[in-house]
N, C-alpha and C positions, 0 to 999 in steps of 0.2 A: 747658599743660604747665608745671610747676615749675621753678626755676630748675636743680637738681639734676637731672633728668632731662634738663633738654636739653643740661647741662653732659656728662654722660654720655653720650646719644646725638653730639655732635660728638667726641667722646673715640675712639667704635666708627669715626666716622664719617674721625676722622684716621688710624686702624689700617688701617682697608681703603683709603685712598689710601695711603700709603706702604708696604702692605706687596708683596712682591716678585710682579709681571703673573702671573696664573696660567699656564701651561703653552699651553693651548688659544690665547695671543697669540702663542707663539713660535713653532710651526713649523706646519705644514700635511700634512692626510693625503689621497691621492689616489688614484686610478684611475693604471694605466703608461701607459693608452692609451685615445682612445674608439672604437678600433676593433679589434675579435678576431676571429678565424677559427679552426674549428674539422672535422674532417672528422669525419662523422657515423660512422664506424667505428670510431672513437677514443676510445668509451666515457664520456668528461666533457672538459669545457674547464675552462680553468685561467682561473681572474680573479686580476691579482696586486696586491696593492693596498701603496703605499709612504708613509714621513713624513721626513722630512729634520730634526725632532729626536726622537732616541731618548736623550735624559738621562731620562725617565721613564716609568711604565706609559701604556699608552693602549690605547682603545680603537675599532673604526667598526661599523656595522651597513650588514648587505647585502643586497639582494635581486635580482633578477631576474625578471621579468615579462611579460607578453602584448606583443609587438609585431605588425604587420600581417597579417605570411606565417608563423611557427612556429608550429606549435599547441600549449599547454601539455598534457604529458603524451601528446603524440601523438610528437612530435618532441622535446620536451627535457622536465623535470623539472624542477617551480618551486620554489626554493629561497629561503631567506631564512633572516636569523644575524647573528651578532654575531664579530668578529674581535679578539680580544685579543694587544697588544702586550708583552712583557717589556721591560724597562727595556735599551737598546744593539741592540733589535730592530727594522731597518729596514721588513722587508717581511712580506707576509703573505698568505695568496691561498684563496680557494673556489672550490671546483667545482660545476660546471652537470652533472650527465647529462644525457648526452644518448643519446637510441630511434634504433637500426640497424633499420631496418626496412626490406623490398624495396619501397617505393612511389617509384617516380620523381618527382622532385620539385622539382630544382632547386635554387641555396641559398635559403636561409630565415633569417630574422633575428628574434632576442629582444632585450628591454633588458635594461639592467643598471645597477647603482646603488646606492651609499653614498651612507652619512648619518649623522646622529647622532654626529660625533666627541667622544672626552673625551681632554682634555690636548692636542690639536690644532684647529686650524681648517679648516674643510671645502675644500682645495684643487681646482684645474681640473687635468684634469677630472673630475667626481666620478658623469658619467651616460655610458653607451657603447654601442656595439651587437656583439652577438656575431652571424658566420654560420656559419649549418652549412651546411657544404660537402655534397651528396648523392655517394654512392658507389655510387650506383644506374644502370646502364643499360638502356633499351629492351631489348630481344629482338629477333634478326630473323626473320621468316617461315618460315626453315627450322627453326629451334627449336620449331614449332606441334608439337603433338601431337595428327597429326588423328583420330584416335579419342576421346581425352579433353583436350581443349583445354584444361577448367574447372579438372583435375586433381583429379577427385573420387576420393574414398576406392576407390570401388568405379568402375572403368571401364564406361561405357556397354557395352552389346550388341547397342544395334538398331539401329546408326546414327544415336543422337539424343542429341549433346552434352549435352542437358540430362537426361537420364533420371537419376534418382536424385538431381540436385541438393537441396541443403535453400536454400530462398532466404530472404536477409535478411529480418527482423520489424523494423520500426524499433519500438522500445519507449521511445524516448525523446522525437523528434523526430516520427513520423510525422503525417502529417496529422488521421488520426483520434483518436490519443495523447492528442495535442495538444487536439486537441477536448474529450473526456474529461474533461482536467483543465480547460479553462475552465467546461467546463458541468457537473461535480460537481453541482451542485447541482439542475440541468434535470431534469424526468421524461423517463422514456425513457433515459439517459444511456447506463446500464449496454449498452443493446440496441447501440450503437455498437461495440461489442468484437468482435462478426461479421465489420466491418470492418480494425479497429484488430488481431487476430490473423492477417489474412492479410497476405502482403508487398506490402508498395506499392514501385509502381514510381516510382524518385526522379526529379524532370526538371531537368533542366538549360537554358538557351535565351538571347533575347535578353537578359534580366534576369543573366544570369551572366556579372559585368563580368573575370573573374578565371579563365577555365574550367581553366585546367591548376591551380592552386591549387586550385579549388575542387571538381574532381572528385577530384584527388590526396587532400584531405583527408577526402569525403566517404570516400574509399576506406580512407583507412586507420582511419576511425572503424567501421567495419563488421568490420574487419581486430580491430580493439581491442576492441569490442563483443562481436562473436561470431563468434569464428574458425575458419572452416570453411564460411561462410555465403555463399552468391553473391549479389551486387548486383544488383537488375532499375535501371536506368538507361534514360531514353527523353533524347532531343532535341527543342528545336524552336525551332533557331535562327533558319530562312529567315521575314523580314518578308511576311505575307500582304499585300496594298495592295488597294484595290479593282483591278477586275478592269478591262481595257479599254487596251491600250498600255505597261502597267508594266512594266518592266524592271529589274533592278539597273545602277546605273553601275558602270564596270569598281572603283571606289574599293570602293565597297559588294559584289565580287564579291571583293575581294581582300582585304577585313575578314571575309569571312566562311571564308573558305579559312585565313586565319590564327587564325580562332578554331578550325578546326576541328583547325590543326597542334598548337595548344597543347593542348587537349581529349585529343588523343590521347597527346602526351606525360603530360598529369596519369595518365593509365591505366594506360602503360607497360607492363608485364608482369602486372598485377595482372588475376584472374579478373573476370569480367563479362558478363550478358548486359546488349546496346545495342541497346536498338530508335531506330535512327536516322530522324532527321527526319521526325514528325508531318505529314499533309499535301503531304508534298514534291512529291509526283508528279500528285494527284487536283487541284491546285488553278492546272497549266501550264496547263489549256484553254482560260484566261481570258488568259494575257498574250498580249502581241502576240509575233513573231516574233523582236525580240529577244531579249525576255525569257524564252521557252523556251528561248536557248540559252543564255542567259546562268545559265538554271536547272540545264539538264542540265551545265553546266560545274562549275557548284556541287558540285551533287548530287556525277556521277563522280571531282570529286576528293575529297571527303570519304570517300565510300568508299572508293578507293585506300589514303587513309591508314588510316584503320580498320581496311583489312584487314589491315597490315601488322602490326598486333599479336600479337602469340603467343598469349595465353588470352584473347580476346575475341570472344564468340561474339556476331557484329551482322548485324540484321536489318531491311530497308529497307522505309517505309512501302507498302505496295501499296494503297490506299485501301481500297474493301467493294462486295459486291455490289451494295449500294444507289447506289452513285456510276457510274462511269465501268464501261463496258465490259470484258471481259476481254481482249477484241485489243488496247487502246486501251493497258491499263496493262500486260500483259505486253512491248509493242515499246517504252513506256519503262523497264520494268524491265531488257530486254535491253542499251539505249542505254547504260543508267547502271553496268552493268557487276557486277550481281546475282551473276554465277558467282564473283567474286572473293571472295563473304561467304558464311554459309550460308544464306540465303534473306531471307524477305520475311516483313511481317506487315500484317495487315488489322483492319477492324474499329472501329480507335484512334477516332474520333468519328463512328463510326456506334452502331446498335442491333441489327444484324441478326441472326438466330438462328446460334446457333451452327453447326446443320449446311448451313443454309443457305451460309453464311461459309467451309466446310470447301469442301462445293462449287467456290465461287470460287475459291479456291484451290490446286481441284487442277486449276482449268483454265490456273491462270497458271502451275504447277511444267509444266504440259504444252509451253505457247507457249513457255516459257525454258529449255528443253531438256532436261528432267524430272530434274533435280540436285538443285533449289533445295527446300531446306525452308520450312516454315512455322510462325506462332504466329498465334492468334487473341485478341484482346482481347475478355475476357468479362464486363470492369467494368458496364457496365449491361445488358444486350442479354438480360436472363431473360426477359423479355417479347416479345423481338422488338421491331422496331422500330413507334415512332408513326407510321400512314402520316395523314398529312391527307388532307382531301375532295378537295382542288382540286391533286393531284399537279403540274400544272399552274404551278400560284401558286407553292405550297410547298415544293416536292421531293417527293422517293422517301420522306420520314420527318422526322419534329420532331425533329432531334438536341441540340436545346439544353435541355437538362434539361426533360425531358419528364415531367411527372405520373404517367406512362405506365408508364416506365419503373422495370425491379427490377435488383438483382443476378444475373448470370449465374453458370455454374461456375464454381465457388474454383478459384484460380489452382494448375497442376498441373502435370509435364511426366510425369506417370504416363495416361499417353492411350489408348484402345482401339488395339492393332496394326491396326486394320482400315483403320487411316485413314493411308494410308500419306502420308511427310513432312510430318504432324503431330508438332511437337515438343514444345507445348505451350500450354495454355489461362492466358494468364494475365491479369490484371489493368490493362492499360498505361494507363489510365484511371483515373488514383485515383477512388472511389468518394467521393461527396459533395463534389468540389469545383465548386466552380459556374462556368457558362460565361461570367458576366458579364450584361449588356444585351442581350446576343439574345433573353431569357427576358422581358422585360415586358411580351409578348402573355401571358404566361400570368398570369404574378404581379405582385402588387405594389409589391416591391421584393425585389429582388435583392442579392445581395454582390455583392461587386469580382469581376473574374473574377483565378482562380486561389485565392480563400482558400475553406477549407471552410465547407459550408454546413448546418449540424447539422438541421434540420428537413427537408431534402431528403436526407440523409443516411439518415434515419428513413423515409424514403419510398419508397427501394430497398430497404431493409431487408423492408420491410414488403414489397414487390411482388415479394422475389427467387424465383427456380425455380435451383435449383445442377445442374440436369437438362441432360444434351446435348440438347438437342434442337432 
């Protein structure tokens, strides 16, 4: 460097030390608080944001973003901006909307956050949480409307809540969708959409650490999705164990009654059919003494609660013809308190024919005192069930993804009158998901259980009959 050049850069260099701290050192811009409240009736919250020197302009940026429990755009509206100060202007403030919607919920929390200050320095505290307060409450049981519980357009006529429902498509999420878009590129892919067009029924279980949040949300995404659309919703909370002396301890009896209080709150008032608890009933025979009561305690209080909903039309697993007896499962349907819901459904991990399954079923509306309705799951069972050689060894039928096995009738509550407390044929079985490690007498490698399974998928397809029969 020249002598003249550096003469001159120390020249700049004594200008910008003595010339007077820019702005941004003298005062500080901040958040009023790191904690706001909001009632979600109340159309936006106010963020108010202050600086303690206004001698000049300035500016902050702001946003708000996904916290644990809010859902963006379900519950509030993501916002983000830039806040400009006038010179002797202390404060300044954005708003959040926030979505009045009827989903019982609870509060719910977003963040929120400035940054980027000019003319000020970023003050405490500059990151906060806003709640929305829910305005929402349950229903009580006299509010049902027992004719149209679902509150559809057009009121049922035959006695069967579901008649004329449109049930939710998931088009975004569903398992098959979902599919679709991983395997774009798979032959065959397109053929998937047989699946992916009818309603899959959403589950919820041991895996859902959060159930009143996460059936609340699922619900009001359906709500926001496509409005008018009833949820199919199954359960299948209770821990299967091997069979032989198991029981819940009273801890694991009361974890699970509480998952069920919350479950029911996430619901609240919102339409629904629930086919509750997968299993529940066909799989007592095995524990010891305790533990059938420890189940039937389970079971009757989750019912209870369930019932208590106003549009929730829920139906308790009855196992299938292929399983347990009619006597057997009708006196624990009676025990667990079946007249308090509208019936019962079958089928759920079986394959048996549909009219076969119709049968069973009207011998158990007969044993529980000929009230109870019913649904039949018709996810695989186009074929009837796989019986093995050796009934003996194997059971009544290979229920674990069976080669065998097609697609049953598309899910419908449009059902022949002949078949009286038939409400409807539907799907409770997503189609193509796989049962895990029970299957490796068949094949050689399996998915995890619970994710879809695109080649078995294509293999109902291929084997379906959508025929009653």
């Amino acid at each position: 460097m020249s002598r003249t050049l550096f003469r001159l850069a120390a020249a700049v260099f004594a200008v910008l030390l003595l010339a007077p701290a820019a702005a941004s050192a003298a005062g500080t811009i901040r958040l009023t608080s790191d904690r706001y409240t909001v009632n979600e009736g109340d159309g936006d919250a106010v963020i108010t944001v202050v600086r303690d020197d206004t001698s000049e302009r300035g500016e902050i940026r702001y946003d708000a973003y996904y916290d644990r429990s809010a859902e963006a755009n379900q519950d509030w509206k993501p916002v983000q901006g830039r806040l400009d100060f006038a010179p002797g202007q202390a404060e300044a403030a954005f708003r959040i909307p926030i979505v009045d919607d009827s989903i019982v919920e609870g509060p719910e929390t977003v963040k929120v956050g400035i940054y980027g200050p000019y003319n000020a320095r970023l003050g405490e505290p500059n990151r906060g949480i806003l709640t929305i307060i829910d305005n929402d409450a349950v229903g009580t049981p006299d509010q049902r409307d027992l004719v149209n519980p679902l509150g559809l357009p057009v009121a049922p006529t035959n006695g069967n809540p579901l008649q004329g429902a449109r049930f939710f498509v998931d088009r975004e999420w569903g398992l098959a969708q979902m599919a679709m878009k991983k395997h774009r590129r798979s032959k065959g892919v397109q053929k998937l959409s047989v699946i992916a067009d009818q309603p899959e029924t959403k589950r919820f279980g041991t895996w859902t650490k959060a159930p009143r949040h996460e059936i609340a949300t699922y619900l009001q995404r359906v709500q926001a999705e496509d409005a008018g659309a009833i949820p199919l919703v199954a359960t299948y909370r209770l821990k299967h164990l091997e069979c032989g002396g198991v029981s819940d301890s009273p801890a694991d009896v009361a974890s699970y009654k509480h998952w069920y209080d919350e479950f029911a709150k996430g619901i609240g008032n919102q339409p629904i059919v629930l086919f509750y608890e997968i299993d529940a009933l066909i799989t007592m025979k095995c524990l010891s003494g305790a533990g059938r009561a420890a189940r039937i305690d389970e079971v009757t209080y989750a019912i209870d609660a369930l019932s208590k909903l106003p549009r929730a039309v829920v139906y308790v697993d009855a196992g299938s013809g292929l399983a347990h007896g009619a006597n057997y499962i009708g006196a624990k349907l009676r025990q667990v308190g079946v007249h308090k819901i509208q019936g019962f459904f079958t089928n759920a991990t079986h394959q048996n024919s549909t009219l076969k399954e119709i049968k069973y079923a009207r011998q158990l509306v007969k044993l529980t005192g000929g009230k109870a309705h019913y649904v039949i799951n018709t996810s695989s069972n186009g074929q009837g069930p796989d019986v093995p050689k050796d009934r003996v060894k194997d059971g009544n039928s290979y229920r674990c993804n069976s080669p065998f096995n097609g697609l049953g009738p598309k899910p419908t509550s449009d059902v022949p009158a002949k078949f009286k407390g038939l409400d409807g044929l539907i799907w409770i079985g997503n189609p193509g998901r796989s049962a895990g490690p029970c299957a490796l007498k068949i094949y050689r490698k399996v998915p995890p259980t619970g994710t879809f399974w695109f080649d078995y998928a294509l293999k109902l397809i291929r084997n379906a009959d959508f025929r009653i029969s």
